[in-house]
PDBQT receptor file of N, H, CA, C and O in Angstrom, charges set to zero:
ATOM      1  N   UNK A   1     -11.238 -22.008 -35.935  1.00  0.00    +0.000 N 
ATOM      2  CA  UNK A   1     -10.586 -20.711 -35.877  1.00  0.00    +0.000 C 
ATOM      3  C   UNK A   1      -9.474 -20.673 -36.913  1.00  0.00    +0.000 C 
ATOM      4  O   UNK A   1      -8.658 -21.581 -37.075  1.00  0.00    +0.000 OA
ATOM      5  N   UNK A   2      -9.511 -19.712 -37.491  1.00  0.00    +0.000 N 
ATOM      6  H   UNK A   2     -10.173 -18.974 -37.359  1.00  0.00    +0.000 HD
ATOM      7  CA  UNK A   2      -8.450 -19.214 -38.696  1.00  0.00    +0.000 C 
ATOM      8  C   UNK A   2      -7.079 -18.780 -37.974  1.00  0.00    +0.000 C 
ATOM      9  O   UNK A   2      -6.881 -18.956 -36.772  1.00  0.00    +0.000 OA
ATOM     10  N   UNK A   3      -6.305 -18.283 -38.718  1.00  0.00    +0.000 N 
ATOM     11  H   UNK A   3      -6.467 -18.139 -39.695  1.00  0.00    +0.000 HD
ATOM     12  CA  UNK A   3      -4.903 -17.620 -38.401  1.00  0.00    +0.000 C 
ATOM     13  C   UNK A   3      -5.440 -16.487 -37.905  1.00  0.00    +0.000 C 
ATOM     14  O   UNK A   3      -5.265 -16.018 -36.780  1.00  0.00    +0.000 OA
ATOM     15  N   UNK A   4      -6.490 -15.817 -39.301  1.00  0.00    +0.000 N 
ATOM     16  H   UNK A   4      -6.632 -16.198 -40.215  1.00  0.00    +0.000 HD
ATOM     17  CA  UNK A   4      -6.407 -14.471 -39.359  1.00  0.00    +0.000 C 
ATOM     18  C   UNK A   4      -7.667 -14.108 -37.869  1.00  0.00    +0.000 C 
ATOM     19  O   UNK A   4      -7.349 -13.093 -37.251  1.00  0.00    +0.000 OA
ATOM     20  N   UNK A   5      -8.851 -14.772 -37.373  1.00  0.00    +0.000 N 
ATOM     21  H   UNK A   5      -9.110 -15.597 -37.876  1.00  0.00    +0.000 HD
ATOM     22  CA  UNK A   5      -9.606 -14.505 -36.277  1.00  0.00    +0.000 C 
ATOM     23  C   UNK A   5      -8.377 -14.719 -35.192  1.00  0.00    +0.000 C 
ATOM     24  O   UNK A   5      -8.309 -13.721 -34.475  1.00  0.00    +0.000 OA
ATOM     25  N   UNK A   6      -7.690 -15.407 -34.954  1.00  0.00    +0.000 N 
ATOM     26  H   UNK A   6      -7.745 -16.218 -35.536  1.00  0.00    +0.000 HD
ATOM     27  CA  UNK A   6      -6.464 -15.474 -33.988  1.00  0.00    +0.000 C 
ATOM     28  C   UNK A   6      -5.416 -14.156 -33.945  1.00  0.00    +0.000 C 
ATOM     29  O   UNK A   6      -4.995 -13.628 -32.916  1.00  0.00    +0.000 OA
ATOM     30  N   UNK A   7      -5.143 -13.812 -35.152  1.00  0.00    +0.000 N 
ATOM     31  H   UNK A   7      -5.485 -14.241 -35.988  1.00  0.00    +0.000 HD
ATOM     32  CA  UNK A   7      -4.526 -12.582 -35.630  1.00  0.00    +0.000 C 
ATOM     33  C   UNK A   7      -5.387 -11.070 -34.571  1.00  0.00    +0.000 C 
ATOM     34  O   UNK A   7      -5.041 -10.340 -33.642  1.00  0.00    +0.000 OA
ATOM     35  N   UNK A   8      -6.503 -11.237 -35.352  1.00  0.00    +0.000 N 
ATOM     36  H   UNK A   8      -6.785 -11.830 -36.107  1.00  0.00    +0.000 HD
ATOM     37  CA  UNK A   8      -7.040 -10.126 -34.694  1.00  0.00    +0.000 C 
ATOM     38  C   UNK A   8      -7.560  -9.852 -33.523  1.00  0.00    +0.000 C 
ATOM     39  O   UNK A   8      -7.557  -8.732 -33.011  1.00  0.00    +0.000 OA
ATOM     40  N   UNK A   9      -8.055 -10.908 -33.018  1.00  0.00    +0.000 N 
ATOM     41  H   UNK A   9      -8.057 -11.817 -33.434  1.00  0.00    +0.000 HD
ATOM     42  CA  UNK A   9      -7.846 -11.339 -31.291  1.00  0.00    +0.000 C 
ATOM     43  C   UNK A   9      -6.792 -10.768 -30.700  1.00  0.00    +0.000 C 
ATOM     44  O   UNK A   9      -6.822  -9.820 -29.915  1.00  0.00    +0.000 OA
ATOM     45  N   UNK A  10      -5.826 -11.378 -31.101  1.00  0.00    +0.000 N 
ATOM     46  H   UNK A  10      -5.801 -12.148 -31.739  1.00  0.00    +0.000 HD
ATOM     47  CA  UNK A  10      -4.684 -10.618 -30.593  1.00  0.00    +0.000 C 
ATOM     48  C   UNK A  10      -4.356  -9.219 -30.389  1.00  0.00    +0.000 C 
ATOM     49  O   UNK A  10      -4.026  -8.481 -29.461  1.00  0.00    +0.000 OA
ATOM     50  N   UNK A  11      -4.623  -9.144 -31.865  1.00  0.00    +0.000 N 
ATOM     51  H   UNK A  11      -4.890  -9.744 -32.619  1.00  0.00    +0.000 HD
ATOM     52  CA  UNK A  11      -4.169  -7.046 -32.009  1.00  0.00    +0.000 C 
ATOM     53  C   UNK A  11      -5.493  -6.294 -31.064  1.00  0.00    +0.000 C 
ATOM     54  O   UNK A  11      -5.465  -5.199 -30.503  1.00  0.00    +0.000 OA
ATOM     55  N   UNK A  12      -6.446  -7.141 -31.110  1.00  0.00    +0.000 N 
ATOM     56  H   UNK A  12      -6.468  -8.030 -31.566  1.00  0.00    +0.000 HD
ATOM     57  CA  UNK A  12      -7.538  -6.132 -30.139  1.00  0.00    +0.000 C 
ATOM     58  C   UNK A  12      -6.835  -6.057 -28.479  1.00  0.00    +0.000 C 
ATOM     59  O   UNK A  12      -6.730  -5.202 -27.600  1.00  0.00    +0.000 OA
ATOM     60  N   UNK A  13      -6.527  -7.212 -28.635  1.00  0.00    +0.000 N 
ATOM     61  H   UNK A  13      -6.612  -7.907 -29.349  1.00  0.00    +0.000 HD
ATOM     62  CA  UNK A  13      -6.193  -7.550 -27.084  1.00  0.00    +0.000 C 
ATOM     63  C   UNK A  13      -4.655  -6.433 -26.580  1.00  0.00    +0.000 C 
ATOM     64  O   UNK A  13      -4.380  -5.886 -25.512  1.00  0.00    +0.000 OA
ATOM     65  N   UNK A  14      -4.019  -6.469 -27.768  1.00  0.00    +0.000 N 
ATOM     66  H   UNK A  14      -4.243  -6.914 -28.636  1.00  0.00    +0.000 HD
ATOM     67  CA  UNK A  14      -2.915  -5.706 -27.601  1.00  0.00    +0.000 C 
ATOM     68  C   UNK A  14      -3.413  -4.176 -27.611  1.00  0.00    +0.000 C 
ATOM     69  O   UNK A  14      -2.770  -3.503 -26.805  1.00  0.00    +0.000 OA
ATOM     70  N   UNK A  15      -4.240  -3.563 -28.204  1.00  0.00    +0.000 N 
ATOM     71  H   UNK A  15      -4.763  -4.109 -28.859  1.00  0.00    +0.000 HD
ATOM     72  CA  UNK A  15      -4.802  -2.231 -28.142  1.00  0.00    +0.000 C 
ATOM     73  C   UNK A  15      -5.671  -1.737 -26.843  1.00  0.00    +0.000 C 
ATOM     74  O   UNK A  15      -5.923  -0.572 -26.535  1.00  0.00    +0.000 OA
ATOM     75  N   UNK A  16      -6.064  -2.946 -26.160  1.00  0.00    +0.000 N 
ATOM     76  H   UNK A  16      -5.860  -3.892 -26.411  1.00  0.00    +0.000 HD
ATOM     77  CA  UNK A  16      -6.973  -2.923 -25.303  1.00  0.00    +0.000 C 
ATOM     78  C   UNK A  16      -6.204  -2.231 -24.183  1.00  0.00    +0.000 C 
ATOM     79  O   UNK A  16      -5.135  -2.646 -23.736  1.00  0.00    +0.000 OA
ATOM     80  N   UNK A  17      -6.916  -1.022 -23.728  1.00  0.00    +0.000 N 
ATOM     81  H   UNK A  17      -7.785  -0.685 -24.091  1.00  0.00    +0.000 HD
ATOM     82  CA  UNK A  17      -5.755  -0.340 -22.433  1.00  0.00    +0.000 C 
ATOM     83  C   UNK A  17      -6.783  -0.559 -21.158  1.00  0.00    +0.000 C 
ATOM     84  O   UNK A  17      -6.310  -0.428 -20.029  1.00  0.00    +0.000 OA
ATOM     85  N   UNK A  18      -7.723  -0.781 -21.264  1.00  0.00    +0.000 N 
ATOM     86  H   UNK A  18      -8.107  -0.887 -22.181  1.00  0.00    +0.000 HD
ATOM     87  CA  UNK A  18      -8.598  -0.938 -19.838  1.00  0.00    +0.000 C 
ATOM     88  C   UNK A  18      -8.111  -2.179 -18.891  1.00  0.00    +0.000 C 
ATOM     89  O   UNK A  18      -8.482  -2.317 -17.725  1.00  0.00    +0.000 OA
ATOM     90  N   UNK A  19      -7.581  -2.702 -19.299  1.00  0.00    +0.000 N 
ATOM     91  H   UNK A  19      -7.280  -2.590 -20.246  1.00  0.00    +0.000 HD
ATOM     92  CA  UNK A  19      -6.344  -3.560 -18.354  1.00  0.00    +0.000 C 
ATOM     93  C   UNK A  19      -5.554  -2.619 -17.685  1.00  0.00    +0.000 C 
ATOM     94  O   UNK A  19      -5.528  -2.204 -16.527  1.00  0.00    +0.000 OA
ATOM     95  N   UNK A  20      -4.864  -2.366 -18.789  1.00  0.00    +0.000 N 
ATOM     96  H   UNK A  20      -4.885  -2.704 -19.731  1.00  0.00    +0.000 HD
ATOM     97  CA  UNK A  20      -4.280  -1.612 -18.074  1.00  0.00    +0.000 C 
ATOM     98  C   UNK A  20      -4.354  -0.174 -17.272  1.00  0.00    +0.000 C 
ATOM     99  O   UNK A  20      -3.342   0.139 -16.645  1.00  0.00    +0.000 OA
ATOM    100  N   UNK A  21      -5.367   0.630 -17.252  1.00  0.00    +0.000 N 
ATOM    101  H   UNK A  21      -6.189   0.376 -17.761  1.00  0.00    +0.000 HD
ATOM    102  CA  UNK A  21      -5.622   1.228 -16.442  1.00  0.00    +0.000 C 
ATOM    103  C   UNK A  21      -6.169   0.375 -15.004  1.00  0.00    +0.000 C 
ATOM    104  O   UNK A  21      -6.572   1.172 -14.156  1.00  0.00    +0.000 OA
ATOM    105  N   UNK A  22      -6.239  -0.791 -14.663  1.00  0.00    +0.000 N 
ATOM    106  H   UNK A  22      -5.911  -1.438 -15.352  1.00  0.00    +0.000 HD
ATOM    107  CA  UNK A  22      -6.874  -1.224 -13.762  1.00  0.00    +0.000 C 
ATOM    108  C   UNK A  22      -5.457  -2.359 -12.987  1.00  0.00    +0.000 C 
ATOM    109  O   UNK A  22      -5.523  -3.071 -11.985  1.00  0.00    +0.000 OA
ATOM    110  N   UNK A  23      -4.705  -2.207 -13.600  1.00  0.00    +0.000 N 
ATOM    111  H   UNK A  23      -4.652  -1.629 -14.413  1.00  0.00    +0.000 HD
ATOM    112  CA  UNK A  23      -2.970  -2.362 -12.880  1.00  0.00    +0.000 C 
ATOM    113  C   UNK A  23      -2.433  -1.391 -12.564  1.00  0.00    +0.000 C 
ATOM    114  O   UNK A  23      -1.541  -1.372 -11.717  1.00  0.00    +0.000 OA
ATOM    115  N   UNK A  24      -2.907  -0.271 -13.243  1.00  0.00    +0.000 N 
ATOM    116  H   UNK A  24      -3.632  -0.286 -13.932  1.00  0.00    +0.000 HD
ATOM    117  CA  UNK A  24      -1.959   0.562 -12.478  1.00  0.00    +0.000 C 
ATOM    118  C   UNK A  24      -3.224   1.929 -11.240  1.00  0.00    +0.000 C 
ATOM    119  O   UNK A  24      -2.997   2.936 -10.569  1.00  0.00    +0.000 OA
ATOM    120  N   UNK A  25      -4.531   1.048 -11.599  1.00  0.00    +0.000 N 
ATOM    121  H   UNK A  25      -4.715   0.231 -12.144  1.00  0.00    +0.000 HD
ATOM    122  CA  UNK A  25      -5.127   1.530 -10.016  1.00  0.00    +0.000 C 
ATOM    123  C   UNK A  25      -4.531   0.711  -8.922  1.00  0.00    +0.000 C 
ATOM    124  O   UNK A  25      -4.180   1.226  -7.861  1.00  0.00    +0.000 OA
ATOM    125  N   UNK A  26      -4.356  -1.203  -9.299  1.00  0.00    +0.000 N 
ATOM    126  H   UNK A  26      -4.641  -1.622 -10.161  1.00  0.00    +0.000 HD
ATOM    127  CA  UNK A  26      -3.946  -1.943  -8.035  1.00  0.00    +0.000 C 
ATOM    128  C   UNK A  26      -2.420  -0.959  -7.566  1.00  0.00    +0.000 C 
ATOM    129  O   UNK A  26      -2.043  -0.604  -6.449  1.00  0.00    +0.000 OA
ATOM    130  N   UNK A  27      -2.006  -0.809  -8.483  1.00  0.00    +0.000 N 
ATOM    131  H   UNK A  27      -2.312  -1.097  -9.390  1.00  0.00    +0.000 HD
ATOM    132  CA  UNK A  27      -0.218  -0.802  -7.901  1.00  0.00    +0.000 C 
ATOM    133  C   UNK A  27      -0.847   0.646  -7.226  1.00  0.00    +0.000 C 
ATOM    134  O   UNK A  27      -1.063   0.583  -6.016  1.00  0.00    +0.000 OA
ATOM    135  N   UNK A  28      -1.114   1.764  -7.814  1.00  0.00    +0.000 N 
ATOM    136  H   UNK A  28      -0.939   1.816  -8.797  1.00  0.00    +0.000 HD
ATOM    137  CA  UNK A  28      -1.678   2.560  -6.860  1.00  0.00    +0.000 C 
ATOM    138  C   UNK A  28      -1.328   2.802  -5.245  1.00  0.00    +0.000 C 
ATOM    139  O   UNK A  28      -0.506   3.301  -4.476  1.00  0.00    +0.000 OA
ATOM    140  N   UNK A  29      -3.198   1.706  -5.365  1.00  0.00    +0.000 N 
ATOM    141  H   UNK A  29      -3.866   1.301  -5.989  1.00  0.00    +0.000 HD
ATOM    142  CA  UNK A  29      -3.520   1.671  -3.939  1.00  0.00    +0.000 C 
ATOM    143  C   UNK A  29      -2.812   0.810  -3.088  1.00  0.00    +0.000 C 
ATOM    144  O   UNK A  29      -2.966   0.842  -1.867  1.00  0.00    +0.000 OA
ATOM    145  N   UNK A  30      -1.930  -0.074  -3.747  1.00  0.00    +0.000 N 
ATOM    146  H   UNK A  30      -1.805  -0.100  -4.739  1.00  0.00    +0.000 HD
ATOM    147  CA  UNK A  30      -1.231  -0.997  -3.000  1.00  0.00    +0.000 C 
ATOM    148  C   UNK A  30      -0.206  -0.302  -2.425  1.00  0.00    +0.000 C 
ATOM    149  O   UNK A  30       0.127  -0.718  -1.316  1.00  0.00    +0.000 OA
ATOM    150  N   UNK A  31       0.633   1.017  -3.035  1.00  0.00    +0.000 N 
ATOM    151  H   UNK A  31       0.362   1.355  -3.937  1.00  0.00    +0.000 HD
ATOM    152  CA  UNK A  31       1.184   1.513  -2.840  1.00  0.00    +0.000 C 
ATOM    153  C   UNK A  31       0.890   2.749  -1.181  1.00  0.00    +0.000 C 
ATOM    154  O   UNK A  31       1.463   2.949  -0.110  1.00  0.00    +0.000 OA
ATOM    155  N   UNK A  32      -0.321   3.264  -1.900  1.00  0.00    +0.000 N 
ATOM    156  H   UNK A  32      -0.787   3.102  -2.770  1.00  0.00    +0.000 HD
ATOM    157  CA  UNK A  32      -0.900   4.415  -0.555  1.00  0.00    +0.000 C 
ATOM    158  C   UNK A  32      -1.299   3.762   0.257  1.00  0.00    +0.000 C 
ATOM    159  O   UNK A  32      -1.547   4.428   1.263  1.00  0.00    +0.000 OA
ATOM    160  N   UNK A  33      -1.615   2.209   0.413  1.00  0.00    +0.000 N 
ATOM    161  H   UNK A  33      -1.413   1.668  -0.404  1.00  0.00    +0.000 HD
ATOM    162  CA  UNK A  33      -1.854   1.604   1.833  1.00  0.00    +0.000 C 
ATOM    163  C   UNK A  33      -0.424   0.857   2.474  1.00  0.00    +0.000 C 
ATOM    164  O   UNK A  33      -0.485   0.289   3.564  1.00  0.00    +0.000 OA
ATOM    165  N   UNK A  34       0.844   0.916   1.699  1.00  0.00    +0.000 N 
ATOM    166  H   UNK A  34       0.894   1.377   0.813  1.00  0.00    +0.000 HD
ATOM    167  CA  UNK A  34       1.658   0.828   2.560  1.00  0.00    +0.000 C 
ATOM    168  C   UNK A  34       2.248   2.217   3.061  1.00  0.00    +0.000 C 
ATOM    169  O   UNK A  34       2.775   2.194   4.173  1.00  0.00    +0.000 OA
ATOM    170  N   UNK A  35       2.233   2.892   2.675  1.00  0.00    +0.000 N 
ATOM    171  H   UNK A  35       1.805   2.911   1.772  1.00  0.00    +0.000 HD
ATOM    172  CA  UNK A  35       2.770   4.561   2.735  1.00  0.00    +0.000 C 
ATOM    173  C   UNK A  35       1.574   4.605   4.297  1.00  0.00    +0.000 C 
ATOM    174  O   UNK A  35       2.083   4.995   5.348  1.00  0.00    +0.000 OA
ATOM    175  N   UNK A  36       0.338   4.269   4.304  1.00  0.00    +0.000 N 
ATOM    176  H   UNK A  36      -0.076   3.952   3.450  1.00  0.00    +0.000 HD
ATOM    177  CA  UNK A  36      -0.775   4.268   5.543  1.00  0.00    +0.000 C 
ATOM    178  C   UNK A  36       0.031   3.772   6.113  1.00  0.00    +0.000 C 
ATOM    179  O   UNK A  36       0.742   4.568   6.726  1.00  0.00    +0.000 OA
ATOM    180  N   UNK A  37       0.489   1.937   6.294  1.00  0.00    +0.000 N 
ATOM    181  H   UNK A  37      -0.089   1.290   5.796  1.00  0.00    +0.000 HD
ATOM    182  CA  UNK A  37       0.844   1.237   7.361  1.00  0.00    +0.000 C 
ATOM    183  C   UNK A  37       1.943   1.652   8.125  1.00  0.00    +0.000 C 
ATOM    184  O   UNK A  37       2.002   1.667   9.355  1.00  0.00    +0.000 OA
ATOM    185  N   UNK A  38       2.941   2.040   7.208  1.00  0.00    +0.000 N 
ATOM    186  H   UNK A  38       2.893   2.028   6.209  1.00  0.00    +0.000 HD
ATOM    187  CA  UNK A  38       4.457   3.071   7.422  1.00  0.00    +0.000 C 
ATOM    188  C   UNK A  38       4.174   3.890   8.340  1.00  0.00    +0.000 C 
ATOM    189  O   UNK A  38       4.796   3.811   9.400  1.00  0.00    +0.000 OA
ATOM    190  N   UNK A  39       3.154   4.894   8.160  1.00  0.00    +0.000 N 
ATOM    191  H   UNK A  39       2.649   4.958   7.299  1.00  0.00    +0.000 HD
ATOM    192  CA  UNK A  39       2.758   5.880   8.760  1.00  0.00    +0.000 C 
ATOM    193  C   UNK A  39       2.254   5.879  10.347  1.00  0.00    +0.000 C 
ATOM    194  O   UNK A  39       2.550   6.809  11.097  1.00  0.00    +0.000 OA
ATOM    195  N   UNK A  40       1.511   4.806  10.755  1.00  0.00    +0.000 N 
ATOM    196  H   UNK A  40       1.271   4.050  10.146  1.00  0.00    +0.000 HD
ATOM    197  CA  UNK A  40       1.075   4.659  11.588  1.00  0.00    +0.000 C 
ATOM    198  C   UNK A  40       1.764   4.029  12.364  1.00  0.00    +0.000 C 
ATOM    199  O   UNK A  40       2.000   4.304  13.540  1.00  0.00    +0.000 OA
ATOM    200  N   UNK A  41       2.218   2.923  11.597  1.00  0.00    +0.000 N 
ATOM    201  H   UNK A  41       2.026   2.699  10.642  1.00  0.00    +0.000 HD
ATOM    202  CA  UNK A  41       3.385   2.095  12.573  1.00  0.00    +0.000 C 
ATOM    203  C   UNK A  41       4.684   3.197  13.341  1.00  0.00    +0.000 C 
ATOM    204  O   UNK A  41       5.134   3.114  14.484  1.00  0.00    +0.000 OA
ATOM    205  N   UNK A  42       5.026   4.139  12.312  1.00  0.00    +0.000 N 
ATOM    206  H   UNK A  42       4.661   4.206  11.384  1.00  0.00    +0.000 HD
ATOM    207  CA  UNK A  42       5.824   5.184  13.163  1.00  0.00    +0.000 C 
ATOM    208  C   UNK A  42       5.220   6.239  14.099  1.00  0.00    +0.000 C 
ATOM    209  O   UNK A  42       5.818   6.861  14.976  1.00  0.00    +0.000 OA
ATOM    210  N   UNK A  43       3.656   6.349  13.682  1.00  0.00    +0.000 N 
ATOM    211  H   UNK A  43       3.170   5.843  12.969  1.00  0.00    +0.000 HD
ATOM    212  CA  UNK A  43       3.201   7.061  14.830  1.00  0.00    +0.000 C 
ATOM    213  C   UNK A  43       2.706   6.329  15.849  1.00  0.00    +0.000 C 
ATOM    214  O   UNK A  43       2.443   6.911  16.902  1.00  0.00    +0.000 OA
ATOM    215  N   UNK A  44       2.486   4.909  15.722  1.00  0.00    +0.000 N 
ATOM    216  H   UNK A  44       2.700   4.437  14.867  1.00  0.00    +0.000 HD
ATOM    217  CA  UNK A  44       2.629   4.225  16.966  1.00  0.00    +0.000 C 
ATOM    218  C   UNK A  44       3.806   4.204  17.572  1.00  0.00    +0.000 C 
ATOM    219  O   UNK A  44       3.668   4.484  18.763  1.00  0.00    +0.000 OA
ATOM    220  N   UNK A  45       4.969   3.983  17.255  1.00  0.00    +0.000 N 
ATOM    221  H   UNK A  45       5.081   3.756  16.288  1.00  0.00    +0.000 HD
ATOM    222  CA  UNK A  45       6.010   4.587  18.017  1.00  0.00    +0.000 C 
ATOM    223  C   UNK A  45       6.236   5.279  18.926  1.00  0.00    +0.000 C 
ATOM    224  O   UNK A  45       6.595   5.042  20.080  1.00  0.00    +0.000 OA
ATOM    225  N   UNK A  46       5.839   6.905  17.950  1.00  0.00    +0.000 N 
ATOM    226  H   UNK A  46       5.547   7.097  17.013  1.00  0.00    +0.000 HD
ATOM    227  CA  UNK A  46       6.160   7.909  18.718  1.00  0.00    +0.000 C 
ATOM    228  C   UNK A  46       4.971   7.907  20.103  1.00  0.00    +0.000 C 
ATOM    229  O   UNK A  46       5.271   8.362  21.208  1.00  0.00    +0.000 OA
ATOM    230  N   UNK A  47       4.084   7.517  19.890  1.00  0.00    +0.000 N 
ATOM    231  H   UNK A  47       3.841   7.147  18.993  1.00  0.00    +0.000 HD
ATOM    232  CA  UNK A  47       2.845   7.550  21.103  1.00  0.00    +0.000 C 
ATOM    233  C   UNK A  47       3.118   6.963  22.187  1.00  0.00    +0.000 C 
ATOM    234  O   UNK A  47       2.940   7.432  23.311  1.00  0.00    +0.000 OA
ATOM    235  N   UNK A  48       3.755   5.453  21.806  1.00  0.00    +0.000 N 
ATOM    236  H   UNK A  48       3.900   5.072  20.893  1.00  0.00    +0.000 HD
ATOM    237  CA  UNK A  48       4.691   4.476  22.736  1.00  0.00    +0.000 C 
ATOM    238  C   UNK A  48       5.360   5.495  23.668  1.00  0.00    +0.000 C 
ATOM    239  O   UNK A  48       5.016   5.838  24.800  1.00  0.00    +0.000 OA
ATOM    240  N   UNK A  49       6.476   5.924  22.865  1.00  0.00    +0.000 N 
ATOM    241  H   UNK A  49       6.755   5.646  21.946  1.00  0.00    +0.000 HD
ATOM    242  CA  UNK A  49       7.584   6.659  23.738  1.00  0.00    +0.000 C 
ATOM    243  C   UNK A  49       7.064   7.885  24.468  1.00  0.00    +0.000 C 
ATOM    244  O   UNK A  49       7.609   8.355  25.467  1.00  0.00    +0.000 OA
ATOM    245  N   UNK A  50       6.267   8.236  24.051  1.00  0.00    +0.000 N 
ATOM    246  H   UNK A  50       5.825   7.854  23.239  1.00  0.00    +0.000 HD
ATOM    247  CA  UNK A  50       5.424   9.513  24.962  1.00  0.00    +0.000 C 
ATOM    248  C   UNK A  50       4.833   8.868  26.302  1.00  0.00    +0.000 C 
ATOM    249  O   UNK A  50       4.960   9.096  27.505  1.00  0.00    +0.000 OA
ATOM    250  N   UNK A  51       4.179   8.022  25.576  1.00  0.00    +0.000 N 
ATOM    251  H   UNK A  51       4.076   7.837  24.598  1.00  0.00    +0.000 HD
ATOM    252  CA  UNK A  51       3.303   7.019  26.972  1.00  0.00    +0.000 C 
ATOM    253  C   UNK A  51       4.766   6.761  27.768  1.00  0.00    +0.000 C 
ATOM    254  O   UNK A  51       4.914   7.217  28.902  1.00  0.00    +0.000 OA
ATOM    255  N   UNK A  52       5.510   6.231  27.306  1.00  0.00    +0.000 N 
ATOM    256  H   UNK A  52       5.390   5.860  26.385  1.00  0.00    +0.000 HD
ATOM    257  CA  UNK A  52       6.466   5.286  28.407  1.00  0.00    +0.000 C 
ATOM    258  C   UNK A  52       7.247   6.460  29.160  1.00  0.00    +0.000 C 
ATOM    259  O   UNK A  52       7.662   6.174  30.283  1.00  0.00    +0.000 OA
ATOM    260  N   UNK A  53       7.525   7.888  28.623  1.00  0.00    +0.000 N 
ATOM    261  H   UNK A  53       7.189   8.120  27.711  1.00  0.00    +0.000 HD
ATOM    262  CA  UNK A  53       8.037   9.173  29.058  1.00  0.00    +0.000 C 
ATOM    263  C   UNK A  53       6.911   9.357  30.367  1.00  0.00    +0.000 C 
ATOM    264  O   UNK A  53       7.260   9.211  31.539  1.00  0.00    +0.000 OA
ATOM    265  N   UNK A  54       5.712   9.651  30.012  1.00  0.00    +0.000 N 
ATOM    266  H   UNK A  54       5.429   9.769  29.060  1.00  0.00    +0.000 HD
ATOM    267  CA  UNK A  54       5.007  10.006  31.124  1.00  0.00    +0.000 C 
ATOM    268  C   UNK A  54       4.434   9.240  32.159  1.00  0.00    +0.000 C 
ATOM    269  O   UNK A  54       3.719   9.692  33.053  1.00  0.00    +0.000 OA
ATOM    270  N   UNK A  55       4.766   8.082  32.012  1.00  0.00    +0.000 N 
ATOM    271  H   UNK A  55       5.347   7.714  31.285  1.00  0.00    +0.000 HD
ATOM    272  CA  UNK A  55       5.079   6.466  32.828  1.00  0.00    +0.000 C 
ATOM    273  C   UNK A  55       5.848   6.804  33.902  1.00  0.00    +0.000 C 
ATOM    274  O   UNK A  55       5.615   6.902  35.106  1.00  0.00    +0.000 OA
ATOM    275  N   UNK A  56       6.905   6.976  33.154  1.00  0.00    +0.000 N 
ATOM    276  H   UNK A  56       7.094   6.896  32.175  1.00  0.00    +0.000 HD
ATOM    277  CA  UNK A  56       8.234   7.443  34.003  1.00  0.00    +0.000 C 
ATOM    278  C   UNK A  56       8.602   8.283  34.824  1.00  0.00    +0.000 C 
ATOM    279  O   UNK A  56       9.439   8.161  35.719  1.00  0.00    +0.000 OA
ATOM    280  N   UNK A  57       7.678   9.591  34.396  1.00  0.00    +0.000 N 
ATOM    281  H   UNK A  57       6.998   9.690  33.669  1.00  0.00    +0.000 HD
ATOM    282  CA  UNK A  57       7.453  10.628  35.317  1.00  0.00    +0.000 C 
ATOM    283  C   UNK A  57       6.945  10.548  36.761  1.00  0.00    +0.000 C 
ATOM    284  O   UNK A  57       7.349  10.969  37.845  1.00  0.00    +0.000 OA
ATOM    285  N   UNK A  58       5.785   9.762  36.288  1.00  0.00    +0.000 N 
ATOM    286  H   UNK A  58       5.457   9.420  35.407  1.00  0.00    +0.000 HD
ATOM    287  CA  UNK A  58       4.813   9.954  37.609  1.00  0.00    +0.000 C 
ATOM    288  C   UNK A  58       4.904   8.529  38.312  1.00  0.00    +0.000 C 
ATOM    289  O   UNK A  58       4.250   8.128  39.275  1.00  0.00    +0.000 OA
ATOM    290  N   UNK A  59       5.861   7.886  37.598  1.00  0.00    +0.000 N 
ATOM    291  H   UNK A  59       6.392   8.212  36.815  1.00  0.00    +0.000 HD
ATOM    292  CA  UNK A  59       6.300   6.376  38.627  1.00  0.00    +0.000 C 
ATOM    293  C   UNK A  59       7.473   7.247  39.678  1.00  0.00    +0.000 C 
ATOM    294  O   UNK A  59       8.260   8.136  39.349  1.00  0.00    +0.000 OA
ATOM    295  N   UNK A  60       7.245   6.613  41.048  1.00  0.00    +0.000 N 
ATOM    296  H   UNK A  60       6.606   5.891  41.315  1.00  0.00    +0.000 HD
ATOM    297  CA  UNK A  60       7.752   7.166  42.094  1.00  0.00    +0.000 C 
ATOM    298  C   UNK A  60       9.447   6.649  41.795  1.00  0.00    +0.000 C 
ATOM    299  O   UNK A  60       9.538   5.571  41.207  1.00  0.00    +0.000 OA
ATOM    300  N   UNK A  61      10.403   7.158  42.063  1.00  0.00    +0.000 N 
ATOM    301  H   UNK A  61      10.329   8.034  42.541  1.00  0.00    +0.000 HD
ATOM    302  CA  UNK A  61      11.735   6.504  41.765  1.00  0.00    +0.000 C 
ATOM    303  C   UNK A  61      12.062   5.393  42.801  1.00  0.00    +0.000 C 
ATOM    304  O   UNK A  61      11.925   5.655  43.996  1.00  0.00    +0.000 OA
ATOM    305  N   UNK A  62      12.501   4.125  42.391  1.00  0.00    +0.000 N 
ATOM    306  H   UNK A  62      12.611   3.912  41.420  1.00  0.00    +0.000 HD
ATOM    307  CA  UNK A  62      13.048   3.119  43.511  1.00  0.00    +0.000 C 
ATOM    308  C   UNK A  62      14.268   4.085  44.570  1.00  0.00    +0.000 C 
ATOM    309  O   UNK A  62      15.222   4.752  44.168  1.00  0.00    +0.000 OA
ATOM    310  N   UNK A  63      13.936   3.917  45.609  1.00  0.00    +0.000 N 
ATOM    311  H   UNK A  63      13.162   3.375  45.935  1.00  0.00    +0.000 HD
ATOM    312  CA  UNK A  63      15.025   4.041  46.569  1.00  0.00    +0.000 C 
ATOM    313  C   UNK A  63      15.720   3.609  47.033  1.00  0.00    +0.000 C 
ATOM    314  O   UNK A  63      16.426   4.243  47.816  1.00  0.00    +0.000 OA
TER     315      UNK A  63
């Protein structure tokens, strides 16, 4: 291998954007599946506290 086949290896590699369109699909989706987990984890929450509200209701009160 020459300088200059090393040379141009390079500059292809540096022009090459299909890498990089395929980092910035990971960061993406890495992104909208924590924005999912966020999501659910707080609507598990709120379901919790509904459940444990209507728990509470229809549990007879200690006397």
């Amino acid at each position: 291998m020459t300088i200059q086949t090393i040379k141009r290896a390079v500059l292809k590699f540096a022009k090459d954007e299909d890498g990089l369109t395929i980092v910035e699909y990971a960061v993406a989706g890495g992104l909208i599946a924590a924005a999912v987990v966020l999501s659910f984890t707080e609507l598990g929450t709120a379901v919790k506290n509904v459940i444990d509200g209507l728990t509470d209701a229809i549990t007879p009160a200690a006397e």
